[in-house]
C-alpha positions in Angstrom: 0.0 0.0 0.0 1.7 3.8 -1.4 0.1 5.3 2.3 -0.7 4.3 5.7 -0.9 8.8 6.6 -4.4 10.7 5.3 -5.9 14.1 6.5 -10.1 13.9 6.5 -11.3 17.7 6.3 -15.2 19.3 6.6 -15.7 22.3 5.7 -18.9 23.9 6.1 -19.1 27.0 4.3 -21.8 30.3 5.2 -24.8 29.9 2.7 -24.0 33.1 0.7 -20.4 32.1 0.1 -20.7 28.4 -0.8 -20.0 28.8 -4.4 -16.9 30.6 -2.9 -15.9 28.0 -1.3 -16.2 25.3 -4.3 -14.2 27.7 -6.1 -11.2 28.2 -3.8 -11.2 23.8 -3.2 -11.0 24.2 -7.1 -8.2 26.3 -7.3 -6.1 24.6 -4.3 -5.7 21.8 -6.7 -2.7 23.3 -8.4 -1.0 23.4 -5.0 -1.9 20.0 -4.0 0.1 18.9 -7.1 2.6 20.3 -6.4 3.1 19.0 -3.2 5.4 16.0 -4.0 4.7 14.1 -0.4 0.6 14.5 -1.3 0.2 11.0 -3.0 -4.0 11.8 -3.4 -5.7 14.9 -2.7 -9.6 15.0 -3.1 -11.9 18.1 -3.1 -15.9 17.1 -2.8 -19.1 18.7 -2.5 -21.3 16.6 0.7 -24.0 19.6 0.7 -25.0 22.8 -0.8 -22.8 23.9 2.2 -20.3 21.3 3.4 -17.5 20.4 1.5 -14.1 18.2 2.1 -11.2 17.2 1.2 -9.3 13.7 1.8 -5.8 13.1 0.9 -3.2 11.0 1.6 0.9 11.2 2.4 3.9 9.3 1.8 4.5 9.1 5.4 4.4 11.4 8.7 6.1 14.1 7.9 4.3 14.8 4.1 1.1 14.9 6.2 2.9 17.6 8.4 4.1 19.9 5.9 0.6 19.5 4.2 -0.9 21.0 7.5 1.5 24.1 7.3 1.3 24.9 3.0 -0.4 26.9 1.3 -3.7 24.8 1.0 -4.4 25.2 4.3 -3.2 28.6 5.2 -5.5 30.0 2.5 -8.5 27.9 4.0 -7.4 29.1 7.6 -7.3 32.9 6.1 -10.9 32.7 4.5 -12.4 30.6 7.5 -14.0 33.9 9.6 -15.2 34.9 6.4 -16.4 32.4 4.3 -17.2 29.5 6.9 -20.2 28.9 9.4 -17.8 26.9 11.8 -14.1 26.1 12.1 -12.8 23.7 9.9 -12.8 20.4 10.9 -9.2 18.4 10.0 -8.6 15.1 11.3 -6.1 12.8 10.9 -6.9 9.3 9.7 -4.9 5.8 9.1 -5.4 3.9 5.7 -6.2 0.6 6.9 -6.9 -0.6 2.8 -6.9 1.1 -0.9 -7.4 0.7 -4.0 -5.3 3.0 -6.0 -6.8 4.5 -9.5 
């Protein structure tokens, strides 16, 4: 298995700036490639107003530096703005995958 490390993040986004929203997890996909210890990194739509993202690391320390780039301190920055509650980021454990 590529990863054992993954990051599990809801984001629920105020109702006038959900389209917002969509459009910055759009744009942070550049970013997320560019990251060369981000193995996957998926953005998705749950609600009209909750969103998230799960990727996965080559180990520890790519899920670290993950946690301080740009991806998240852009959601960080827009969070009192654009979002009803704090983000929600956990850290999860692949126990099993099935790589594309």
């Amino acid at each position: 298995m590529p990863s054992k490390n993954g990051l599990l993040a809801r984001i629920e986004a105020r109702p006038e700036h959900a389209d917002e929203v969509a459009a910055l997890l759009r744009g942070a996909l550049d970013a997320a490639r560019a990251e060369e210890q981000t193995l996957t990194w998926f953005a998705f739509r749950e609600s009209p107003t909750v969103f998230g993202i799960f990727d996965t690391f080559s180990d520890e320390a790519g899920r670290a530096a993950h946690l301080e780039g740009p991806i998240a301190a852009a959601l960080m920055e827009v969070a009192p703005r654009l979002l009803a509650t704090e983000p929600s980021i956990r850290a999860v454990d692949i126990l099993a995958a099935k790589p594309g």
